[in-house]
KEKOLTI-304671 format. One record per residue (C-alpha): x, y, z; residue number from 0; residue in one letter. Coordinates in steps of 0.1 Angstrom, whole numbers, plus 5000, padded with zeros to 4 digits. Example, Ala and Ser with C-alpha at 12.3 -4.5 7.8 and 13.67 -1.06 7.14 Angstrom:
REM KEKOLTI-304671
{{5123; 4955; 5078}; 0; a}
{{5137; 4989; 5071}; 1; s}
This chain:
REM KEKOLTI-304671
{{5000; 5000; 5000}; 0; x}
{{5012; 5036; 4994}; 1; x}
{{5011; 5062; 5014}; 2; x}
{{4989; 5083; 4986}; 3; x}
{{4966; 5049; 4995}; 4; x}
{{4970; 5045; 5028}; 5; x}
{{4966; 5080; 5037}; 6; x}
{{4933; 5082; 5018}; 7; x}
{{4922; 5055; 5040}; 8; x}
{{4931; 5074; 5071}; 9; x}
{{4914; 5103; 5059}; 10; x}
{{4886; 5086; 5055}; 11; x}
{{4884; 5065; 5090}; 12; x}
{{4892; 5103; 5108}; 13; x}
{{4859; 5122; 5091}; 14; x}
{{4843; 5085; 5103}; 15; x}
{{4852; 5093; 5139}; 16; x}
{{4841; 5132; 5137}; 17; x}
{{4804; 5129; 5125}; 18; x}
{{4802; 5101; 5145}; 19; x}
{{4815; 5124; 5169}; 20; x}
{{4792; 5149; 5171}; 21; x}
{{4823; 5176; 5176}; 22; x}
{{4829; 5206; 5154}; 23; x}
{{4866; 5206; 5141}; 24; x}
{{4883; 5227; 5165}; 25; x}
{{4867; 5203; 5194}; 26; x}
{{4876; 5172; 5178}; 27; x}
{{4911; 5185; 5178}; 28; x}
{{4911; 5194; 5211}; 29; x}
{{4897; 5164; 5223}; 30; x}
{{4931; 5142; 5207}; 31; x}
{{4956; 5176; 5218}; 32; x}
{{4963; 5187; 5184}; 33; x}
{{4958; 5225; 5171}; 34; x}
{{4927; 5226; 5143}; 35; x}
{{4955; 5233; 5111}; 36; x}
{{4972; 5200; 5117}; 37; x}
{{4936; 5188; 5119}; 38; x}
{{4927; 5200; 5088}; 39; x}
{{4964; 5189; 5074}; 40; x}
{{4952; 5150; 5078}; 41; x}
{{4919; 5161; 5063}; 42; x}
{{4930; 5175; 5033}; 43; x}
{{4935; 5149; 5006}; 44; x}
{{4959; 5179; 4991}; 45; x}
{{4989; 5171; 5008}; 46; x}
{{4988; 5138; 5019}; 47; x}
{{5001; 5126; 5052}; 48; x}
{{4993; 5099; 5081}; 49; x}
{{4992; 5108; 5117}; 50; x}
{{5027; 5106; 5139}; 51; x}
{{5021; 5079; 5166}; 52; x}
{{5007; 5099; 5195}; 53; x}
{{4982; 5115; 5174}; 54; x}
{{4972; 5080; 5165}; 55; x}
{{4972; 5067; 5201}; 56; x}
{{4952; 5098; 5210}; 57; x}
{{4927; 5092; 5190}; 58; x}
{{4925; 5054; 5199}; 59; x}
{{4922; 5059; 5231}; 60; x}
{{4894; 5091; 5232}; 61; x}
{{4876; 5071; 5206}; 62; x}
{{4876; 5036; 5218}; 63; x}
{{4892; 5023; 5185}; 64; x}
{{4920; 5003; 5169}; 65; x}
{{4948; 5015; 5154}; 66; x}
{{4944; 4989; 5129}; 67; x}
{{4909; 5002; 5122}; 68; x}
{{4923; 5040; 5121}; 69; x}
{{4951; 5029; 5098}; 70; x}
{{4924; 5008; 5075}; 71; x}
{{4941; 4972; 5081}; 72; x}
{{4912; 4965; 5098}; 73; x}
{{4872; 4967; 5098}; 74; x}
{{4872; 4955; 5135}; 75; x}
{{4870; 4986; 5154}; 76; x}
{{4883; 4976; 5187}; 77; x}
{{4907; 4983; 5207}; 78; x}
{{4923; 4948; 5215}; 79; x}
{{4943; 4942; 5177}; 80; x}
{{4970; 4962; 5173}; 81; x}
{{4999; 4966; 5149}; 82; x}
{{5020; 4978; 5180}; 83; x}
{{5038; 4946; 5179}; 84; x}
{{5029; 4927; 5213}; 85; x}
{{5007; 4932; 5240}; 86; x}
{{5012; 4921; 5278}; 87; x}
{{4988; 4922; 5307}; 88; x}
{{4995; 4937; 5339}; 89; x}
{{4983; 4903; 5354}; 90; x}
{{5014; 4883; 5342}; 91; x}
{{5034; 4878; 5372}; 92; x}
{{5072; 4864; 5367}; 93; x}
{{5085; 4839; 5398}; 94; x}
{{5090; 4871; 5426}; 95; x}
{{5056; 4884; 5417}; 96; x}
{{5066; 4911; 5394}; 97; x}
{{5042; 4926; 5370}; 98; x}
{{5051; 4931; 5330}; 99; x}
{{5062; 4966; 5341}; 100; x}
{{5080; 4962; 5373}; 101; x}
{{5104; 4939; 5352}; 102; x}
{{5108; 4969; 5321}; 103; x}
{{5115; 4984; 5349}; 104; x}
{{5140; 4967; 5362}; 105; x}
{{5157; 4961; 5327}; 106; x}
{{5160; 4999; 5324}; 107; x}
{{5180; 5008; 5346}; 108; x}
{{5206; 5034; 5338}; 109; x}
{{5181; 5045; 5306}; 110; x}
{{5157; 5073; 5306}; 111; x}
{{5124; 5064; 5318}; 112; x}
{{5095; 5090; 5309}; 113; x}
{{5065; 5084; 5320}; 114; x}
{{5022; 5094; 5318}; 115; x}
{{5006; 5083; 5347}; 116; x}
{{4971; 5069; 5341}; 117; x}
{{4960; 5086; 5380}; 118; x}
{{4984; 5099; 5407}; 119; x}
{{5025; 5084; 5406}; 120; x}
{{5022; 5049; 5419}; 121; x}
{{5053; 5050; 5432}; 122; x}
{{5041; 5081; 5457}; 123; x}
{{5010; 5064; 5469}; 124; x}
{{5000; 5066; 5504}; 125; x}
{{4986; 5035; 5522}; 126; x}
{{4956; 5051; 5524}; 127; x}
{{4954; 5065; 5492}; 128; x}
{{4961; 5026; 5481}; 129; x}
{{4937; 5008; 5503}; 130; x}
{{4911; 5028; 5488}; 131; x}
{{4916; 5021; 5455}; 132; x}
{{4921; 4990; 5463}; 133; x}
{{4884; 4984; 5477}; 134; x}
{{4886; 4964; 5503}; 135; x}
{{4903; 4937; 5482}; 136; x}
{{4933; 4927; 5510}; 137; x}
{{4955; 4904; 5478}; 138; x}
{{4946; 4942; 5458}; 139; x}
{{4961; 4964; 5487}; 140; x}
{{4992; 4939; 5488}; 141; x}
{{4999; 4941; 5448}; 142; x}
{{4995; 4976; 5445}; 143; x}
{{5019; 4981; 5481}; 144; x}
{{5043; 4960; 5469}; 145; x}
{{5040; 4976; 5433}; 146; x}
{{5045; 5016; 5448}; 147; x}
{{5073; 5001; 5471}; 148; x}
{{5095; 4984; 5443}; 149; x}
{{5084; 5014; 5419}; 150; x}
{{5101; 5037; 5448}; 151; x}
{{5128; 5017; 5452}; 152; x}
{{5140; 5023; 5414}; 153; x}
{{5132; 5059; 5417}; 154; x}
{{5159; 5057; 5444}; 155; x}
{{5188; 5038; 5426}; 156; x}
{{5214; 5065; 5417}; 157; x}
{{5215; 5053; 5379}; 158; x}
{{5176; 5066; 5379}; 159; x}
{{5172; 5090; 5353}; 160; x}
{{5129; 5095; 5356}; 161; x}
{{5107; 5124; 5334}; 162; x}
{{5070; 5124; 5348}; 163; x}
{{5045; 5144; 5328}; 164; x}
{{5006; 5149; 5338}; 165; x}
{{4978; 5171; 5335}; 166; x}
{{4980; 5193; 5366}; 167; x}
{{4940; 5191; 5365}; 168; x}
{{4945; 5152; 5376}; 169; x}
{{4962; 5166; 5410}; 170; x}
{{4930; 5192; 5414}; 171; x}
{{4905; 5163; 5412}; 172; x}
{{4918; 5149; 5435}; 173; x}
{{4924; 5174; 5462}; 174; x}
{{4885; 5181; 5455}; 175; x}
{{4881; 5148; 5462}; 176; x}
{{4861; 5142; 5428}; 177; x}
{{4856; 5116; 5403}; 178; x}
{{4875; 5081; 5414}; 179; x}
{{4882; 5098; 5447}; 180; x}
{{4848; 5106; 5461}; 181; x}
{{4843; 5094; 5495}; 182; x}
{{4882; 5099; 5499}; 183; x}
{{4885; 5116; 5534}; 184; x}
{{4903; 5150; 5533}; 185; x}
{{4927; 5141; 5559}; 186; x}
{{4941; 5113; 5535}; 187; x}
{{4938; 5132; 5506}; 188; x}
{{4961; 5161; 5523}; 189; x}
{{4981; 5136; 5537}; 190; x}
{{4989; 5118; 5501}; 191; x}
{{4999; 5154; 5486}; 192; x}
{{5019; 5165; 5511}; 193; x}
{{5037; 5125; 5508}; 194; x}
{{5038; 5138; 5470}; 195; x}
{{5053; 5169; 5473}; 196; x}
{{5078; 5158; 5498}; 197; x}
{{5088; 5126; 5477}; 198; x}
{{5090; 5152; 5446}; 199; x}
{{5116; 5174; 5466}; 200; x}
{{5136; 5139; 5479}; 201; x}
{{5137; 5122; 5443}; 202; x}
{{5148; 5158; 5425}; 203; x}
{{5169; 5160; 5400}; 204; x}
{{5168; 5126; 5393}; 205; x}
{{5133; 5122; 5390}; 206; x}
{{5114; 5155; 5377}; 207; x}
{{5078; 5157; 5376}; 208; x}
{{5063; 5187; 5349}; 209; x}
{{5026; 5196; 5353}; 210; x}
{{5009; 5207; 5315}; 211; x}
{{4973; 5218; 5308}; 212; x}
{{4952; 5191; 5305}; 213; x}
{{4923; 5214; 5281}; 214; x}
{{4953; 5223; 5258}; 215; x}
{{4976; 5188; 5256}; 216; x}
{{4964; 5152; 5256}; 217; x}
{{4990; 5123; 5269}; 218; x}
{{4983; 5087; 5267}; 219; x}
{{4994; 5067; 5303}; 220; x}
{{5021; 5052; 5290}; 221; x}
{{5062; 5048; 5302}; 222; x}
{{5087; 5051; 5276}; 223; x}
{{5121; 5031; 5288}; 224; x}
{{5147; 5046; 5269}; 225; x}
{{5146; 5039; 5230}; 226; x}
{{5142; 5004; 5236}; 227; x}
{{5105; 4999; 5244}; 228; x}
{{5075; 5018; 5254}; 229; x}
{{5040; 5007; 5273}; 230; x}
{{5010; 5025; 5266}; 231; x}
{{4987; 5018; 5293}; 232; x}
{{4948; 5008; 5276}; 233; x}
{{4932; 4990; 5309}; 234; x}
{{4936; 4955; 5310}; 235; x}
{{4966; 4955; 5290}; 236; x}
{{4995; 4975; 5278}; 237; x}
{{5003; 4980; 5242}; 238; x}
{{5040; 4968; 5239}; 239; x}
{{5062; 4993; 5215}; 240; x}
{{5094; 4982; 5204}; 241; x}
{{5095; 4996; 5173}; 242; x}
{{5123; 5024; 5173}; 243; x}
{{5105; 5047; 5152}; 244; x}
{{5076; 5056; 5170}; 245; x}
{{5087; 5050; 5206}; 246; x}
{{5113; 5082; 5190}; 247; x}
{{5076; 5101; 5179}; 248; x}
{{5062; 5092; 5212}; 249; x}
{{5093; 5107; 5230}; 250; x}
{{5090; 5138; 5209}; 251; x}
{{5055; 5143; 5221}; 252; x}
{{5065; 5137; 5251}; 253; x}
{{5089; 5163; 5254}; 254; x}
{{5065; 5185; 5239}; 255; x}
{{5045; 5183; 5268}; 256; x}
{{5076; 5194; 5291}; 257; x}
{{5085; 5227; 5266}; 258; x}
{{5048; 5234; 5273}; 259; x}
{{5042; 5225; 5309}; 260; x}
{{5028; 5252; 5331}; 261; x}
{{5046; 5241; 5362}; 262; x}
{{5080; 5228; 5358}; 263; x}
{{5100; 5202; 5379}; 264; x}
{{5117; 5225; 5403}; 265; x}
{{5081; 5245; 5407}; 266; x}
{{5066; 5210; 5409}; 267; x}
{{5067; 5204; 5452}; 268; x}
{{5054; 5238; 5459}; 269; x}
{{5027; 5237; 5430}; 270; x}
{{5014; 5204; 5447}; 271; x}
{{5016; 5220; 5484}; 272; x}
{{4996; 5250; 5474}; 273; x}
{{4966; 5228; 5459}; 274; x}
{{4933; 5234; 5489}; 275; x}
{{4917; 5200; 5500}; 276; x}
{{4879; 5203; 5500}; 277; x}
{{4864; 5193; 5529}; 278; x}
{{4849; 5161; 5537}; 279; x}
């Protein structure tokens, strides 16, 4: 297939997704964090071109689709086939209980890890803040323990070399105690920031957390380790990258987000302790 072709096809499966949609043009483009000319760029049949990856895996995940189906290689629209190369579940344990990421982990150390959280940094979780998402599942509250415990324990190896990139909206929610956190006490939600803000100050420079808008800039959960292999986070599963070329577009984007953060890492800790819990 050329990409004349193939781009056609694209086209075609992205004017799908917007009347389907129900968004004007300068929404839908908001809605998968690009501006509405590179919109209209993938539109346009007059210069054609296909998506970089994270404009792909935006609009995969906001639109509950495959990237096989976006790219036409496909008519199955969901999200489980992929041309990503492999997928691992977050359920497959090795012999010490590690998950699939724990062990990328592991194998990365002394590469650059950057990394989308899909809620708040696991590895800065407070028992509380763990136990409750765990609900009342005691094997739950154990994995996810050990899982912030090990994840903290990389952090701290003086090879670490951690980005972290998040909407700063995602930290407001949940001082609010909102969405997935409602019926959070405020006590544990103030305690879990300041345990946040402190851990940001301990782990700097070597882990740097940077804050973008969340109504301007979309990010995927996902952890890039190095060159060598990235994880998108999609639920149940990760979407296993290995392919040089776009784990290097995902890493651009990525570091787009940091140009364009509104708090950077060394504003990070006292952006975090000035957030206001809402009471209980």
């Amino acid at each position: 297939m050329n990409k004349r072709h193939a781009a056609a096809q694209f086209r075609d499966r992205l004017a799908q997704l917007q009347r389907q949609s129900g968004l004007t043009q300068s929404a839908f483009a908001q809605a998968i964090g690009i501006d509405r000319s590179a919109l209209s760029q993938l539109m346009s049949g007059a210069n054609p071109r296909l998506p970089r990856a994270e404009t792909l895996l935006a609009l995969a995940g906001r639109f509950q689709v495959s990237t096989d189906w976006l790219l036409a290689l496909t008519e199955d629209r969901g999200i489980i086939t992929q041309t990503l190369n492999a997928v691992e579940t977050e359920q497959a344990l090795d012999d010490e209980s590690r998950t699939a990421m724990e062990r990328w982990h592991h194998e990365a150390a002394g590469q650059k890890v950057r990394y989308v959280p899909a809620q708040l940094p696991d590895l800065m979780r407070t028992e509380a803040v763990i136990a409750f998402q765990a609900a009342s599942s005691e094997q739950e509250r154990r994995r996810l323990q050990a899982q912030t415990e090990r994840r903290l324990h990389f952090s701290r190896m003086p090879e670490s070399d951690i980005e972290m990139c998040m909407p700063f909206q995602t930290l407001e929610v949940f001082a609010k105690g909102n969405g997935v956190w409602m019926g959070l006490p405020a006590a544990e939600r103030q305690a879990q920031l300041d345990h946040i803000a402190v851990t940001v100050e301990e782990l700097y420079p070597a882990f740097r957390m940077y804050l973008f808008d969340g109504r301007k800039r979309f990010a995927p959960p996902m952890t890039m380790f190095g060159y060598a292999r990235a994880a998108v986070y999609a639920g149940e599963v990760y979407l296993l990258i290995r392919s040089k070329q776009l784990i290097r577009d995902l890493a651009q984007g990525f570091d787009g987000h940091i140009r364009h953060a509104e708090v950077h890492a060394h504003e990070a800790a006292g952006f975090v302790r000035g957030l206001v819990v809402s009471p209980d």
